[in-house]
Backbone as numpy.savetxt, mean C-alpha at the origin, in Angstrom:
# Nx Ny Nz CAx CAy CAz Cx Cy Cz
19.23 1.44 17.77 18.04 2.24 17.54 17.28 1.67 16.34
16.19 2.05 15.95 15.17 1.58 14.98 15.88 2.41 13.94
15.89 1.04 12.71 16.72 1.61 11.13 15.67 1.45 10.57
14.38 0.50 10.41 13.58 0.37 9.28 12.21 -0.32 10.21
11.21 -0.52 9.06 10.15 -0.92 9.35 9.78 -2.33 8.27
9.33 -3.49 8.85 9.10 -4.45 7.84 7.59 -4.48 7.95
7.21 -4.16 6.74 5.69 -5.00 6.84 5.10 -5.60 6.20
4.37 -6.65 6.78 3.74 -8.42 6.37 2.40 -7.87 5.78
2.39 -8.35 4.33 0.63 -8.70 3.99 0.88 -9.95 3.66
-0.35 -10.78 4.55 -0.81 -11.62 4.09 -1.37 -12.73 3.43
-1.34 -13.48 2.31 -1.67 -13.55 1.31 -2.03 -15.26 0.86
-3.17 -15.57 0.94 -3.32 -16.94 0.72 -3.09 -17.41 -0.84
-2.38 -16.35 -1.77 -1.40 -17.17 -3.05 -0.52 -16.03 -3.28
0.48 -16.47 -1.89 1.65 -15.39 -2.36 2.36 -15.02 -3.51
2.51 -16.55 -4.19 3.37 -15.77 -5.71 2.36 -14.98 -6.21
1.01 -15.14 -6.59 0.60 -13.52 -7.58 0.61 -12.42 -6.22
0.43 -12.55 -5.52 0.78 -10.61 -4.50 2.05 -10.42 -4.74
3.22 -11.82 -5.16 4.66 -10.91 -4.92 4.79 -10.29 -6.46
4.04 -11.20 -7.47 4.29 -11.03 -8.81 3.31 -9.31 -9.10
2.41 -9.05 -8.65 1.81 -7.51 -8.36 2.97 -6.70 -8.32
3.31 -6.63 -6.80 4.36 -5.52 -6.13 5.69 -5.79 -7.30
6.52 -6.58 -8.08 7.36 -7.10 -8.83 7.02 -6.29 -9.76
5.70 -6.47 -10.60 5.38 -6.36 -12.11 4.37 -5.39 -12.12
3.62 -5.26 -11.79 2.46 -4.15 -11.63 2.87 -2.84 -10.93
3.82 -2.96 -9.75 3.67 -1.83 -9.02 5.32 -1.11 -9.21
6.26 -2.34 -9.65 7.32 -2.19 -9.88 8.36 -1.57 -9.25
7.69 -1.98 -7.99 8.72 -1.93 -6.72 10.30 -3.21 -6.80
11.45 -1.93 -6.30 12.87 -2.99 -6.38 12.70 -4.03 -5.38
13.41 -5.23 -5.20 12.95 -6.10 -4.08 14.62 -7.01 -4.23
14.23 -7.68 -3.63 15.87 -8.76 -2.98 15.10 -10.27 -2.81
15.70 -10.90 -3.50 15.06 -12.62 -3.01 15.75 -12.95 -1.73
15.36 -12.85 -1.00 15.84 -13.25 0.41 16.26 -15.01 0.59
15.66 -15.65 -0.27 15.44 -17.23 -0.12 14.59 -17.94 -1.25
15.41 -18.50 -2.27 14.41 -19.15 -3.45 12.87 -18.12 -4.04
12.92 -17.35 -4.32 11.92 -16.81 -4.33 11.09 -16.13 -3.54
11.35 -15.91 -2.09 11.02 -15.13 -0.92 11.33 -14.03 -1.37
10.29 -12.73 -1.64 10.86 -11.69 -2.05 10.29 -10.56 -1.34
11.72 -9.68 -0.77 11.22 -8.83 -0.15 11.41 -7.34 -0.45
10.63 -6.18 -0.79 10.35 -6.13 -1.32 10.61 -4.00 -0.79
11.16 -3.16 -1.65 11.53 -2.34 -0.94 10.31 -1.07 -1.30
10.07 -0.58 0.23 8.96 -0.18 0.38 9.16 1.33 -0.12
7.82 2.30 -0.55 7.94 3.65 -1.01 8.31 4.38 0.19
8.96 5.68 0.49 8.81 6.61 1.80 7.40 6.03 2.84
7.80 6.07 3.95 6.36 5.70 4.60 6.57 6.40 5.87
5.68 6.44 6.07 5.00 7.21 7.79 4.35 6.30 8.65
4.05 6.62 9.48 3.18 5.83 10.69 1.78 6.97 11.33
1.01 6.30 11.65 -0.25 7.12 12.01 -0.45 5.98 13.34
-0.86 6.86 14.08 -1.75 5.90 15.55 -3.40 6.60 15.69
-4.29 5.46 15.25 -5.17 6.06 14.95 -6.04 5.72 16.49
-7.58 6.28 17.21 -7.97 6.24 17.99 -9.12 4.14 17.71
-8.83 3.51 18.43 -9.89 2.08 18.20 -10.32 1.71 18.78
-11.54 1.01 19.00 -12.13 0.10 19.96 -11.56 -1.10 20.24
-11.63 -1.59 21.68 -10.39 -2.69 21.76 -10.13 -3.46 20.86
-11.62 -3.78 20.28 -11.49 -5.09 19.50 -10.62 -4.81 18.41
-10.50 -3.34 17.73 -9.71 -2.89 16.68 -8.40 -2.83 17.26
-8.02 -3.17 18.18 -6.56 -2.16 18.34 -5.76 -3.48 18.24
-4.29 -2.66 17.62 -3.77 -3.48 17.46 -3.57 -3.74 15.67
-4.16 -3.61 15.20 -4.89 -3.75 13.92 -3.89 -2.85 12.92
-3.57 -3.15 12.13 -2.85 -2.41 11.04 -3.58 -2.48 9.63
-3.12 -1.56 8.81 -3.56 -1.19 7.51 -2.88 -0.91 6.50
-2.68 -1.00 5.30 -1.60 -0.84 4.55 -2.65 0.35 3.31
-1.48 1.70 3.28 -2.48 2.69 2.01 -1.42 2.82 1.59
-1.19 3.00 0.12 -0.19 3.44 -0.42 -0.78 4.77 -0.98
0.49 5.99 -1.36 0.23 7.47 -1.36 0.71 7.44 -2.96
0.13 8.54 -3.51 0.12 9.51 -4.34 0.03 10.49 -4.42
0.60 11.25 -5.48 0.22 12.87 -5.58 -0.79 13.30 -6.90
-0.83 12.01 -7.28 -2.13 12.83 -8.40 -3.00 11.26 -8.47
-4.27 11.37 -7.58 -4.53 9.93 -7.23 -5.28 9.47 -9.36
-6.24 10.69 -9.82 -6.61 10.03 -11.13 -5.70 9.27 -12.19
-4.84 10.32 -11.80 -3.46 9.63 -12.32 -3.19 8.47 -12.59
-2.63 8.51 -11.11 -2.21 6.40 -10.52 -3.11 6.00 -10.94
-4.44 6.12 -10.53 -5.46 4.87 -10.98 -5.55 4.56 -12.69
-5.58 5.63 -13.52 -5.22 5.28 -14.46 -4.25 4.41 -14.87
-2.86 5.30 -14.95 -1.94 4.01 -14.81 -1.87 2.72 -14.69
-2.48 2.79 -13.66 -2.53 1.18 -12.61 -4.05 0.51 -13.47
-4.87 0.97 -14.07 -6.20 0.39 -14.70 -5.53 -0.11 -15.95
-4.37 0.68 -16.63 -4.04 0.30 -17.95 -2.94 -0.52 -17.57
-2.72 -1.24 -16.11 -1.73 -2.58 -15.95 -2.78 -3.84 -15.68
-4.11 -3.11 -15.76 -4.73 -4.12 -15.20 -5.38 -4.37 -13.66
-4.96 -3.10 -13.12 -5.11 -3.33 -11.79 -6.59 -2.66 -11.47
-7.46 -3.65 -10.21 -8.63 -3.49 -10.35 -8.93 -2.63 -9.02
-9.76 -1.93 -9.16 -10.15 -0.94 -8.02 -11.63 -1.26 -7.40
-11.49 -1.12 -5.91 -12.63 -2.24 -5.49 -13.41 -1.33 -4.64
-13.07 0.04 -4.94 -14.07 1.17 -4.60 -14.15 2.66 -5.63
-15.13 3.11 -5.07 -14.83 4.84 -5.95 -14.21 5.33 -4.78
-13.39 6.69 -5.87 -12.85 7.84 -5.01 -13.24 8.16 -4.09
-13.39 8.33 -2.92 -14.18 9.11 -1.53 -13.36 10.46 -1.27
-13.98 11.42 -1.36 -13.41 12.61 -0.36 -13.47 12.97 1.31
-12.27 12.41 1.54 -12.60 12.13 2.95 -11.84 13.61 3.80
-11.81 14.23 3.05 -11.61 16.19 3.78 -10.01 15.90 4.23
-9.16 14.55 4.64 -7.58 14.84 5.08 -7.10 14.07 3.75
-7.90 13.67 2.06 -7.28 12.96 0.97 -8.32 12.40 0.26
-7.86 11.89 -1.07 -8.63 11.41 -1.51 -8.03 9.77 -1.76
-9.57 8.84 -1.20 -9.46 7.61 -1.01 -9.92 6.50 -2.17
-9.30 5.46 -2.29 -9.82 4.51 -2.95 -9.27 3.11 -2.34
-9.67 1.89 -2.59 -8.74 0.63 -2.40 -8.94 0.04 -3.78
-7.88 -1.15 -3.94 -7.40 -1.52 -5.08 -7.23 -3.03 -4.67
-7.76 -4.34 -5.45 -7.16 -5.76 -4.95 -5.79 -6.12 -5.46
-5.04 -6.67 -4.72 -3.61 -7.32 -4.52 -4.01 -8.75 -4.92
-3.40 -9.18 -6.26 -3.75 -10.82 -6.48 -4.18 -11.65 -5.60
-4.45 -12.60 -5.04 -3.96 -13.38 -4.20 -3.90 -12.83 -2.45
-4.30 -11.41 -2.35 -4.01 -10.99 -0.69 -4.76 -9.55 -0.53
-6.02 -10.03 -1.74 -7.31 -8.85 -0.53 -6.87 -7.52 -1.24
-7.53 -6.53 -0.55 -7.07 -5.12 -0.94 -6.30 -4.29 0.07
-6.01 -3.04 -0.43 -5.14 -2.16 -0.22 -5.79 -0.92 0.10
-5.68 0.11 0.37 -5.82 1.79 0.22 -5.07 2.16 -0.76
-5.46 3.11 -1.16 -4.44 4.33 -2.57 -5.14 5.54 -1.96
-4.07 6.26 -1.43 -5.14 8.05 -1.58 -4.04 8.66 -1.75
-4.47 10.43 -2.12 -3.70 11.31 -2.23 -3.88 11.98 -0.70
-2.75 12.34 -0.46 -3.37 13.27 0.80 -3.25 14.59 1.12
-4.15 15.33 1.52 -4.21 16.67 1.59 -3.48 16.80 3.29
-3.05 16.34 3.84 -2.60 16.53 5.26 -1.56 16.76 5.15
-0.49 17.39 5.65 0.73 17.56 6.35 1.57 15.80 6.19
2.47 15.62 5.39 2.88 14.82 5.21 4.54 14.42 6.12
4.79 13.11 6.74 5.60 13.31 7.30 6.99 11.95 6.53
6.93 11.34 5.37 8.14 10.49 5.05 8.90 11.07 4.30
8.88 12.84 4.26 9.97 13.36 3.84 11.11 13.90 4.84
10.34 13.80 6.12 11.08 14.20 6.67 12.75 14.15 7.17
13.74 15.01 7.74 15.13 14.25 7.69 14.98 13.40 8.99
C-alpha cells in the first residue's frame, strides 16, 4: 500500500534550493548520495483541483502555517524574499516566496478544514 509521498522541485542551481530547505527553512533531511539531499517534508495533504487540459496534470507546491504574518516575518529576518502580497482568498491567506535557485513557492494559512492531521 502507499507509505509516503516524494516530491520533486525543480531547480536549475540545486545546491542553493537544497541549502534554503537545509538552512532557511530548517527542515531534517538524509544525504541520500554525496550531497543529494532529501529532505523530510512538513504534514501534507493532497487537493485535486478542477483544470483545463492543458493544466492537468500540473502540480504545485504551498507550504502551511498557522499564523501566516508570523512566518513571513520570521522567514524576512532569514532573508527570505516574498514575491507577492498577502491575498485573501476566503479558504486562507496567500502569499508566494522565491526558493534560491528553483522559482517560487505558496505560503498560506488556511481557513479550510484541514486534513494532514488526520490518523
Amino acid at each position: 500500500m502507499i507509505t509516503g509521498a516524494h516530491t520533486i522541485l525543480y531547480a536549475e542551481d540545486a545546491e542553493a534550493a537544497r541549502a534554503f530547505f537545509r538552512d532557511v527553512l530548517g527542515l531534517a533531511h538524509v544525504d541520500a548520495n554525496n550531497g543529494w539531499l532529501i529532505f523530510k517534508s512538513p504534514p501534507a495533504e493532497l487537493a485535486v483541483h478542477p483544470a483545463e487540459p492543458a493544466d492537468t496534470g500540473r502540480a504545485e507546491l504551498y507550504l502551511m502555517c498557522d499564523d501566516l504574518t508570523a512566518t513571513m516575518d520570521e522567514l524576512r529576518s532569514k532573508g527570505v524574499e516574498f514575491t507577492s502580497e498577502v491575498t485573501d482568498a476566503g479558504w486562507g491567506l496567500l502569499t508566494r516566496l522565491r526558493v534560491p535557485g528553483a522559482g517560487e513557492i505558496g505560503l498560506y494559512q488556511p481557513r479550510h478544514a484541514t486534513a494532514y492531521d488526520l490518523p
